[in-house]
N, C-alpha and C positions, 0 to 999 in steps of 0.2 A: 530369472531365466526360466521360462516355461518348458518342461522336460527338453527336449532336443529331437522259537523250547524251556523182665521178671519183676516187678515190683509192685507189691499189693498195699490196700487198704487207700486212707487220704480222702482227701473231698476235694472240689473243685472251687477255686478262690475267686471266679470270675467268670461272669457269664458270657458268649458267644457274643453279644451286643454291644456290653463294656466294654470286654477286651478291645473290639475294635476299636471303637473310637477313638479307646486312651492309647490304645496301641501304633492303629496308623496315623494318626491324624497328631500322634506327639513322636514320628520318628526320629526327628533330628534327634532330640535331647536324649534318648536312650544310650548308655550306654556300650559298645562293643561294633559300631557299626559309625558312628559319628560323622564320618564324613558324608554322610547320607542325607541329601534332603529329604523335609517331609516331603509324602506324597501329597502329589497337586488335588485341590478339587475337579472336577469336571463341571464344565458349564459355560455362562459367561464370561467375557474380557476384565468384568469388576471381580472377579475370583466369586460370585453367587452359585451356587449349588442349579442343577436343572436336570429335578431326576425325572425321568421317562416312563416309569413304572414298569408294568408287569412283571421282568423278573423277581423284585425283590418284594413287589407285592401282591400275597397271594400266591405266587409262584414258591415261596421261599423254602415250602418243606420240599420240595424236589432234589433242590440243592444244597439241603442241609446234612453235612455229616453226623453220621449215629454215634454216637461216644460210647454206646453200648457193641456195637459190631466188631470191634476191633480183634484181631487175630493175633498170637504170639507166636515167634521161633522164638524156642526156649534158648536153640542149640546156637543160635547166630544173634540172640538177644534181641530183636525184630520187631516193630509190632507190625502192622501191615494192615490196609483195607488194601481188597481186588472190587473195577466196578464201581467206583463212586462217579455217580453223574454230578457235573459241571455244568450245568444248560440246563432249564426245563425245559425246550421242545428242540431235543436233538433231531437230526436232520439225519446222520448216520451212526445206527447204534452201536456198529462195530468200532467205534472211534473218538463218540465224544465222552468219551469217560475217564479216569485216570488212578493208578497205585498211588497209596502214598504209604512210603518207608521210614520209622520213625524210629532212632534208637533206644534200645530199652530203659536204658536209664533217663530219660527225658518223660518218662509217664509214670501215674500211680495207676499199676492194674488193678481191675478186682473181678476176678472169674466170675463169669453166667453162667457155669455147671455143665455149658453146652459146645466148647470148645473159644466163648468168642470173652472178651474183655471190653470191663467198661473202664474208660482210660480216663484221667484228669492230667493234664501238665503239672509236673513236679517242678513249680519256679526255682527250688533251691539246687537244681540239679546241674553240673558241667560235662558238657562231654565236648573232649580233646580241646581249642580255645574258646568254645564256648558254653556262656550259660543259655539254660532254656530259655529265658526271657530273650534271648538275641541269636536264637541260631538259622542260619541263613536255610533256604531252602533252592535246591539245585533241579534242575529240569533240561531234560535232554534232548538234544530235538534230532531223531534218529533218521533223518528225511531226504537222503542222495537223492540227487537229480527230482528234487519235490517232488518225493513220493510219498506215499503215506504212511501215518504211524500207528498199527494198529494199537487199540488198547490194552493193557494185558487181562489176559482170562485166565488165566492162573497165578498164583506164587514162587518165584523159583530164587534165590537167593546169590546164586551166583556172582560175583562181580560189584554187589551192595555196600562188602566189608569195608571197603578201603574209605568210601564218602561217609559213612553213618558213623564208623571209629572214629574217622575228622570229628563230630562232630553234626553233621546237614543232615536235612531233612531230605532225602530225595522221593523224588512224583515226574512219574512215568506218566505223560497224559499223551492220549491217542488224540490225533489230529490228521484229517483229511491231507490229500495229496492234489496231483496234479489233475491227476483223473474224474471223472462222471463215473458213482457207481450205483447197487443197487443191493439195500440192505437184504436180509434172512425173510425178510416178508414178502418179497418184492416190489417194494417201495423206491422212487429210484431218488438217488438225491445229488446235489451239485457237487465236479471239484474242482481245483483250478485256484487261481488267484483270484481272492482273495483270504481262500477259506482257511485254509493251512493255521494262519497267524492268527486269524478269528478265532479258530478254537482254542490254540494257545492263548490267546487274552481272555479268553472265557474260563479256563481250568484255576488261572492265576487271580481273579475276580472271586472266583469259587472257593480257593482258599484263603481271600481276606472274606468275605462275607462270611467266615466259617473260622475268622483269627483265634478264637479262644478255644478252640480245640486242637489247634495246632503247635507245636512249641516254637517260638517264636512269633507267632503270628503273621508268618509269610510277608512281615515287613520288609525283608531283604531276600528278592528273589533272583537268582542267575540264572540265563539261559547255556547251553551250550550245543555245538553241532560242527559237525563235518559238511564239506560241499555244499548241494542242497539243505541242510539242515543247519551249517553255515551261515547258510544267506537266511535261513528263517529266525536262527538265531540273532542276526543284528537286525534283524528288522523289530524283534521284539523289542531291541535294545531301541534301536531309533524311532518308532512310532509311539512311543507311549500316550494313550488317553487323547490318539487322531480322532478328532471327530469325523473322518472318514469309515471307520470303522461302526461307530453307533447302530447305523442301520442293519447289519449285520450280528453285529452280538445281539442287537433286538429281534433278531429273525427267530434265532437259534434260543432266546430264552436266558441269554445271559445274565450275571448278576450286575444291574447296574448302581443301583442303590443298599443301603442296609435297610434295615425296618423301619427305620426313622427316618427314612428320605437320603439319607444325606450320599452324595456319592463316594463310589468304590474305585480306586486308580489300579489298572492296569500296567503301569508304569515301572519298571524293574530297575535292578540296582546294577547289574554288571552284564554281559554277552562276552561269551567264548565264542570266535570263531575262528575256525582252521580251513582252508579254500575255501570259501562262499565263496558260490556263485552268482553273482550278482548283480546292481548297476546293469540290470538286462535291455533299459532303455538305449547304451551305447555302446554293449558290450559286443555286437557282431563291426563295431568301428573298430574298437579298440583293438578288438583281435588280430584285425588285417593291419591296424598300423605296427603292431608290435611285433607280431609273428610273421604273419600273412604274404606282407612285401616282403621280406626276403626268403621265402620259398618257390622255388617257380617248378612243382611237378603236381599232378593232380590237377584240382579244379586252378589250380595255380598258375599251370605249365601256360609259358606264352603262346599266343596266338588263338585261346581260350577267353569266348566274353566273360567267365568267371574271372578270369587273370585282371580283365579289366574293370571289371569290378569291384573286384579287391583292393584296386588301386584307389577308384573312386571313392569307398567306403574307409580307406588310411586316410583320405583329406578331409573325409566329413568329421572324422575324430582329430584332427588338428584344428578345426573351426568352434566345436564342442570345448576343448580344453584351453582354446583363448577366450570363447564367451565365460564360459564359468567361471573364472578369476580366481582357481586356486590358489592357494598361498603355500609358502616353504614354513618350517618353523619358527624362521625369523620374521614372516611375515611379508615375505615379498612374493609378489606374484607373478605365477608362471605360465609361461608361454613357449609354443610351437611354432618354429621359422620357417625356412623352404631354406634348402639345400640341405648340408649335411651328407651323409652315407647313403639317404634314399629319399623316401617322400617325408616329407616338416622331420626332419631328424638333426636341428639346430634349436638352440633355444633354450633358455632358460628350467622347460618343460624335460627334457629331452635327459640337460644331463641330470635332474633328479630321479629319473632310472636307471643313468650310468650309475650314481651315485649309490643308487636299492642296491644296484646286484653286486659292484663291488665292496658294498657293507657285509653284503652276504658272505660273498668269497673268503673276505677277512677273516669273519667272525667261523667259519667252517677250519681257516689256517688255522685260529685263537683257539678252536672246543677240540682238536682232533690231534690225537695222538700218534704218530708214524710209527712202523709198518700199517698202514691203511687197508681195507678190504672193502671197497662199496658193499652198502648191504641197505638196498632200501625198498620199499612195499607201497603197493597203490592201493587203493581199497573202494569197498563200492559204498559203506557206508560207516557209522563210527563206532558199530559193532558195542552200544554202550548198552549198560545193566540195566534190569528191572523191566525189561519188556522184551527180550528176544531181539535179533536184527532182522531189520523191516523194513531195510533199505532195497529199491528195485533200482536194477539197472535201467540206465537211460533208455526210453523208447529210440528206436531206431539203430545204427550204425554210426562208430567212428574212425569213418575209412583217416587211416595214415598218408597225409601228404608225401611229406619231407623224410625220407629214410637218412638222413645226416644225422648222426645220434653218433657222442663221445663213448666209447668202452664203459665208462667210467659213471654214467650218468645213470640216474635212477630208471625205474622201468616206467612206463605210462601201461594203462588200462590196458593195453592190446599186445602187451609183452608178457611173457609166462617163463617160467621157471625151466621149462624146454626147448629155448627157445634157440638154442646151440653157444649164448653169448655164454661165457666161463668168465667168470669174477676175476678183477687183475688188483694183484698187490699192491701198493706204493711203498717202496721203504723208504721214501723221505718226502717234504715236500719240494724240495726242487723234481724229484722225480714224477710228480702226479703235476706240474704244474706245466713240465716239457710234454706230458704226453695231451694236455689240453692243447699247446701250440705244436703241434708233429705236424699238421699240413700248413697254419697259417698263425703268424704268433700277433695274439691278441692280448694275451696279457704278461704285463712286467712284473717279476717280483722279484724283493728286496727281501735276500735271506738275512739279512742281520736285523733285520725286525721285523721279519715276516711275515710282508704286510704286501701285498699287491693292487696293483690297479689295471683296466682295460682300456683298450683304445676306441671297443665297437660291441654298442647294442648288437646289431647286426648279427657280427660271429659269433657273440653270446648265444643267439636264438638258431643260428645256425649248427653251433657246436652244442648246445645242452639244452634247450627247449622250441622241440621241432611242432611243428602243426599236430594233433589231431581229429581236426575237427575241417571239415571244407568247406569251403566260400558260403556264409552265411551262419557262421557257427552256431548260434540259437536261436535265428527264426531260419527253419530250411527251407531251400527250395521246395521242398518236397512235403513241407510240415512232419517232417519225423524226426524231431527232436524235442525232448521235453520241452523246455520251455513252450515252445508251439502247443504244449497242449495244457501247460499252466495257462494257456490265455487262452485257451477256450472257452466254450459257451454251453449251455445246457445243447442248443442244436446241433454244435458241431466239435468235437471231440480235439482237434485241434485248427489254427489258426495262426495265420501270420500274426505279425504284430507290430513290427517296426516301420513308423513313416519313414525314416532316412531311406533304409533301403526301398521301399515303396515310392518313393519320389524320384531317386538316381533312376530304378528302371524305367519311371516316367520319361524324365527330363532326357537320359541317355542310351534311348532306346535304340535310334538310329546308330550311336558308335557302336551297340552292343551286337546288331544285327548284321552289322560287317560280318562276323565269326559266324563259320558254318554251323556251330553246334549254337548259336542262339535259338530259344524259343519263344515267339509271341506272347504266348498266353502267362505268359510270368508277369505281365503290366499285370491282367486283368484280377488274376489270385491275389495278388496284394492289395491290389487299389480294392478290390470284396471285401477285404477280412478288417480294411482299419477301421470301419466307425460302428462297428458291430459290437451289443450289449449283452450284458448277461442277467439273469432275473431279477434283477433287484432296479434293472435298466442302468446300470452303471456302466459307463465307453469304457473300451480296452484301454485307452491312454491315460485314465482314471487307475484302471485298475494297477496299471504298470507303474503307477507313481506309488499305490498304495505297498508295494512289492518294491520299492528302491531306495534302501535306504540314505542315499546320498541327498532323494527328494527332498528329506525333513532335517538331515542337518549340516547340508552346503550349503552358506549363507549368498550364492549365486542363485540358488532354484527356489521356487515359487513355497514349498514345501515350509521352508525352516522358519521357526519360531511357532509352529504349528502342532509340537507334541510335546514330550519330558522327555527326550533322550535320558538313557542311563547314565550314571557320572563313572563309569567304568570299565575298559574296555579292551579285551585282551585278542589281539588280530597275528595269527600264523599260516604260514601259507610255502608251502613246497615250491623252492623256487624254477624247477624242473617241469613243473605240469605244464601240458598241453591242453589244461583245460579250460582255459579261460588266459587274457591280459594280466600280468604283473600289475599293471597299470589297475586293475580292478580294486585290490586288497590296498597298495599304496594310496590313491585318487579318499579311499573310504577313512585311512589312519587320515591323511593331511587332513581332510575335511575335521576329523572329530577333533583334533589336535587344536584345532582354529575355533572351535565352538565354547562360547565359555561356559555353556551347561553341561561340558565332561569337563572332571576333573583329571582324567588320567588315562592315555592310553600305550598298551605294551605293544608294539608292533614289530615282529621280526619276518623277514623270508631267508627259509632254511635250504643252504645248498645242500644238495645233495640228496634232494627230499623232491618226489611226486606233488601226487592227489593223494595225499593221505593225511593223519593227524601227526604237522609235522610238526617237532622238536627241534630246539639247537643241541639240549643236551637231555637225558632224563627220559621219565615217560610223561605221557599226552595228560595221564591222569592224577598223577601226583603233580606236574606241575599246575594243572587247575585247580586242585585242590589246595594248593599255595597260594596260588594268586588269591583266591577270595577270601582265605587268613588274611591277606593281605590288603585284600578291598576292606575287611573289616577291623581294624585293629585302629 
């Protein structure tokens, strides 16, 4: 189907070159990580090596770490470089570079008299369940609404303790956003998709061409992020070693060999994501069939060609999810009807939503102790350590459709603390489950096993996740939303993107022109913006594949068998937000679930929970911090 992130003295045991080879190239059999394929060659379909040159030759002292630079917090145990370039011809210097945080006990220091340390990996050393020789390195991808992540330009230690105590190695790398910007020189240089990911593959190439100074050897690397930083985090996970990406990390100087030729995988072991946003190829369908149809105020309200539109754009995502051939986990595949409670709302398709949100519901009965107090937080990005937060809010506005919103229900992005709503108690759960049905009773439940079920997506989305976003969610009418300017172009800062809706205003111009508030000129802005390139001559519809990662591993889309998906895969997502389709984070677990190049994926949506880093139980960070104990053991 074609579309639709104190120890002195010792010597060092292994040279930067050794280590690799014997490191990546023998990861399987390592202990401590085991379920880990080696990393793939890059090259031809016979597994032959086909390296490209320049970064790694010739280029290589740019991107080679000093083992003499290293910096120590004596008082937080630390070692620390700020500023290590990843790329020899970076593009944006505020950004292609990256921290990297290493616990103390994982090196032998030996002071340069000048504040800085020359470091060797201490093989016989553990910290928390791992040894040097196997300890994973974590990367955050701090990137709301693909914005960018600057690099850090100082050291600041805060928020470190909790991942380096585990054990990780954490590396903070700066990477490009949505944006065209213009370095300290005035140099101006590209953003947008596809760069984001680019430079994340670049930092992580940088640390294996650089494995024997590392502990571990950046053999096992996990991504992690919120929203925007979310969706860049699975795409790290799903594209590994695209050869889509080649010509891009060639741009920038990446590493794509070691000195001996032989290539360097990109390819990672595990992706945290929490809302990603993502699947941006169907994601303004998706919206409208999920959310969209049952709110009628706003660009909504009928007698509005948006209204109509919206309708339109619910049936192109029911034609969408019967070409792709999803499957359930048993392996049956699913499908969108016509009837039902509204538009294709029958189906095989349909009740494995019913089925997400009432898993949710349960599982919120199972983790939640009564007397009850909702208490839940949106966020704009995932506020993680080692670089400051560097998340920007969304360009543009998120006018509120649907003002139908439970007491009870988490806040979205455009609710504050002042907003006059007062927090209401439950003392039981039969008591929080009447004031869900007080106007219309949609869900049954069974207090002797205290377990519920719903009757209607529908009043779900009516009663607890209302629109925020109008007709056109992530390509706007108006181009004022991010995504619109993730697909930009050096020329024009932002751009449409989606053919679906570019062809509905086609094909259904004349229904749409009935309604007094249609405007003409919306064919002609779309139909401009789809076959437009950006410097590398690469079509937006290209690049929107390279940015989706269901492209590469939903065995329906053109994409798949095309990269090394990660074998590990941990998906959360607020089942409250208005920021995106449930259908997005679900559509991505089913897919990997069905792939047999993951081994394992955790997927929950968390009632009670926004846009933020949601939990069933716990924090955000201690529970990833488990999980990749867990990917690795």
């Amino acid at each position: 189907m074609t579309r639709g992130d104190g120890h002195l003295g010792g010597e060092k045991s292994l040279t930067r070159r050794s280590f690799l080879l014997a490191g990546l190239m023998g990861a399987a059999s390592l202990a401590g990580c085991s379920s880990v394929p080696a990393l793939p060659m890059a090259g031809g379909s016979d597994g032959t090596t086909s390296p490209t040159g320049g970064s790694a030759h010739g280029d290589g002292a740019a991107v080679t770490i000093d083992e003499a630079a290293w910096r120590y917090d004596r008082d937080n145990d630390i070692y620390y470089q700020i500023g290590v370039r990843y790329c020899a011809n970076p593009a944006a210097s505020e950004y292609e570079s990256m921290a990297i945080y290493v616990p103390g006990a994982y090196f032998v220091g030996t002071s340069n008299g000048n504040g800085t340390y020359t470091c060797h990996v201490d093989e016989s050393a553990t910290v928390g369940a791992y040894a040097a020789s196997a300890a994973p390195v974590v990367i955050p991808v701090n990137t709301a609404g693909y914005s960018a992540q600057r690099a850090p330009a100082s050291y600041e230690p805060d928020g470190l303790a909790e991942y380096l105590e585990a054990g990780l190695v954490y590396v903070y790398a700066g990477c490009r956003g949505r944006n065209n910007g213009t370095n300290p020189d005035g140099t101006a240089f590209a953003g947008g998709a596809p760069w984001g990911v680019t430079d994340l593959k670049a930092a992580v190439r940088c640390l294996r061409y650089n494995a024997g100074s590392i502990p571990g050897g950046a053999k096992r690397v996990f991504t992690f992020g919120h929203s925007g930083g979310g969706a860049q985090s699975s795409l790290m996970g799903a594209t590994g070693d695209s050869a889509l990406y080649t010509p891009y990390l060639q741009a920038i100087g990446a590493v794509l060999t070691d000195d001996s030729g032989t290539s360097i995988s990109d390819a990672i072991t595990g992706s945290m994501c929490w809302c990603p946003i993502t699947a941006l190829d169907i994601a303004n369908e998706a919206y409208e069939w999920m959310m969209g149809q049952f709110c009628a105020s706003g660009t909504r309200a009928g007698g509005t060609w948006t209204a109509l539109f919206s309708h339109d754009l619910a049936r192109k995502f029911a034609g969408y999810i019967n070409d792709l051939g999803i499957t359930d986990v048993d392996g049956n595949t699913l499908t969108l009807q016509e009837g039902g409670e509204g538009i294709y709302t029958s189906g095989s398709y349909y009740d494995q939503v019913k089925s997400a949100i009432e898993t949710s519901l349960n599982n919120f009965l199972q983790d939640t102790r009564f007397p009850y107090t909702p208490d839940s937080r949106s966020m704009a990005d995932g506020g993680f350590a080692g670089g400051g937060g560097t998340g920007e809010r969304t360009a543009g506005t998120d006018g509120v459709d649907c003002a139908v919103m439970h007491v009870a229900s988490a806040a979205t992005e455009d609710d504050s603390p002042s907003d006059g709503n007062e927090p209401v108690t439950y003392d039981t759960a039969e008591d929080y489950i009447a004031s869900l049905n007080s106007d219309t009773e949609w869900i049954a439940y069974d207090p002797s096993s205290n377990t519920a079920t719903i009757t209607s997506v529908g009043e779900f989305v009516r009663h607890l996740k209302r629109t925020s976003k109008d007709v056109g969610a992530f390509d706007a009418l108006d181009r004022n939303r991010a995504e619109n300017f993730l697909f930009g172009n050096s020329h024009a800062d932002a751009l449409h993107f989606d053919p679906i809706m570019s062809g509905l205003l086609e094909s259904e111009r004349d229904k749409y022109a009935s309604c007094d508030d249609y405007q003409s000129d919306y064919v002609s802005a779309y139909a401009g913006d789809m076959d437009n390139t950006d410097g590398l001559g690469t079509k937006s519809s290209v690049r929107q594949d390279m940015y989706n990662p269901m492209y590469f591993v939903a065995e329906g889309l053109d994409g798949y068998g095309s990269s090394t998906p990660a074998p590990h895969w941990r998906i959360r997502t607020g089942i409250q937000q208005g920021d995106t389709s449930l259908t997005t984070e679900l559509n991505l677990a089913l897919a990997l679930r069905a792939n047999p190049a993951v081994k394992d994926v955790d997927f929950a949506t968390v009632w009670e929970q926004a846009h933020t880093t949601a939990e069933r139980t716990g924090s955000s960070t201690e529970n990833f911090i488990s999980w990749v104990r867990d990917c690795c053991s």
